[in-house]
C-alpha positions in Angstrom: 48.8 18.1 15.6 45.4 18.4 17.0 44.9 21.8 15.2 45.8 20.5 11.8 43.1 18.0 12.3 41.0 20.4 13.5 41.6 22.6 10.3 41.2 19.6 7.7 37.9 18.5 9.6 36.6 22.7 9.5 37.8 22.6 5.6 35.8 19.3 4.7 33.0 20.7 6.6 33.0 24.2 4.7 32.9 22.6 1.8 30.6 20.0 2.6 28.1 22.9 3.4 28.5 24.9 0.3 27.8 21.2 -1.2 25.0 21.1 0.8 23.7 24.6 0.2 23.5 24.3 -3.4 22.0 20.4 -3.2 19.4 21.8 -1.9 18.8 24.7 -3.8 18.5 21.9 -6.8 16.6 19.4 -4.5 14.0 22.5 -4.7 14.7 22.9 -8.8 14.3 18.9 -9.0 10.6 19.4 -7.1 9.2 22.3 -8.8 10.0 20.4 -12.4 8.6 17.4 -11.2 5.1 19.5 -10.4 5.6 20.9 -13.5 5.8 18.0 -15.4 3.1 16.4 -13.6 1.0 19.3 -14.5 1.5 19.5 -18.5 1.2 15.3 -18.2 -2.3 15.9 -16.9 -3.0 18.9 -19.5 -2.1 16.8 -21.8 -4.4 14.0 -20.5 -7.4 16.3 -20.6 -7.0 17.1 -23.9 -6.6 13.6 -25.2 -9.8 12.5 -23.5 -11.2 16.2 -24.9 -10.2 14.7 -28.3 -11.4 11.0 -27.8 -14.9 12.9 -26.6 -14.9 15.3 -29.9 -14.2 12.3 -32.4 -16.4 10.3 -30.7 -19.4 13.3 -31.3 -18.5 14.2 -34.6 -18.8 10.3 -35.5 -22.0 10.3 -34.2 -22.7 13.5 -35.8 -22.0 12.1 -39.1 -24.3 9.2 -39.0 -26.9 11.3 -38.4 -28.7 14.3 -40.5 -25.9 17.3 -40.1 -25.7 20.4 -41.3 -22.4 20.6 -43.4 -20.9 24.3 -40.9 -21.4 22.4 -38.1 -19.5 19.1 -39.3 -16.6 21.9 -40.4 -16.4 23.4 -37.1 -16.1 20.3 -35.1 -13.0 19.5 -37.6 -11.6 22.8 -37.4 -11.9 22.3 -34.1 -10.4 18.9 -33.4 -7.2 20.0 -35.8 -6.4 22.8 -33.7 -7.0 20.5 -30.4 -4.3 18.0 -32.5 -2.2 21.1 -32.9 -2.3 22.1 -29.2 -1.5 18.5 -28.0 1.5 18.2 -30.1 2.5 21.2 -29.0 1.9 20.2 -25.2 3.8 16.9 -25.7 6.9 19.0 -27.1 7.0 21.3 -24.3 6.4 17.8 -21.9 9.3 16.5 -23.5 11.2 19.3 -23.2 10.0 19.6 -19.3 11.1 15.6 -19.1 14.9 16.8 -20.6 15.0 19.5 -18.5 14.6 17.7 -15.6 16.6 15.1 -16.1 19.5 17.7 -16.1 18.5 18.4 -12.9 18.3 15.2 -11.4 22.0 14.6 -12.7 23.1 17.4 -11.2 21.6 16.4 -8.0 23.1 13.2 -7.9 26.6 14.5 -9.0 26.3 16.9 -6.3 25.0 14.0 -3.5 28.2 12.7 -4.6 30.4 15.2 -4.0 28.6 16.1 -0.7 28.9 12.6 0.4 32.4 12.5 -0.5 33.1 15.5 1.6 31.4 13.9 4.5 33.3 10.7 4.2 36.7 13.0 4.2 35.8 14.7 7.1 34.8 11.7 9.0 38.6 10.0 8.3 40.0 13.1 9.3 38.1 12.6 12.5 38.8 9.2 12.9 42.2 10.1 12.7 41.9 12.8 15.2 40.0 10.3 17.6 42.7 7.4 17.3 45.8 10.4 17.8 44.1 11.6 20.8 44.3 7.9 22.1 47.4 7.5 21.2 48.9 10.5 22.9 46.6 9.5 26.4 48.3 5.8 25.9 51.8 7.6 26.0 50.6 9.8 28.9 49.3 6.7 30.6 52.3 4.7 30.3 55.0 7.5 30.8 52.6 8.3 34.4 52.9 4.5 35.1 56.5 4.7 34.1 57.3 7.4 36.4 55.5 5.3 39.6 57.2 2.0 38.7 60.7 3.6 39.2 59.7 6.2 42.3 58.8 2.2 43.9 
């Protein structure tokens, strides 16, 4: 009886560590997209405050004497910074998809890893509570065997 517990407990644990192997291959996933995704939502940070910066010089450049090609280059300019930071909040939403994927696989696989360990831990307790069982009988057949050699 004490190997078939033995075998249940060394199945939950096998699987529990292939579980656990591939959590934290994703646990790794889940940090790398979250640097990512930090680092595009700072990017695109930069170039907000780059465009705040540009509009705010080309509106003083307008009040003042300008010379026509200059005015057109800071437009130019501040379109293709608009293009770029639409571009950059795509990709950041595609990032922010992307990694929620990844933090549902995490979780699914927490669960299933936590599940394992729970298994394993009944067939332990079980194992524990048998072993008791069979001493209990041992101790009361040896005290069985002294009552009637009295």
């Amino acid at each position: 009886m004490a190997e078939m517990f033995d075998r249940q407990i060394d199945r939950w644990q096998m699987l529990a560590d292939r579980v656990e192997a591939e959590l934290t291959e994703v646990q790794k996933a889940l940090v790398q997209a979250t640097a990512r995704q930090k680092e595009m939502a700072d990017e695109a940070a930069k170039l907000r405050q780059m465009k705040d910066q540009y509009l705010h010089d080309l509106a003083a450049q307008q009040q003042q004497d300008h010379s026509v090609e200059a005015t057109t280059h800071l437009r130019r300019f501040l379109i293709h910074l608009d293009e770029t930071l639409v571009a950059v909040e795509q990709q950041l939403r595609q990032m922010q998809a992307a990694k929620r994927k990844v933090e549902q696989r995490y979780r699914l696989l927490y669960q299933e890893h936590s599940k394992f360990e729970a298994l394993r831990g009944r067939v332990e307790q079980r194992k524990g509570d048998h072993e008791r069982r069979l001493e209990q009988k041992q101790q009361d057949l040896l005290n069985v065997q002294r009552f009637s050699q009295n």
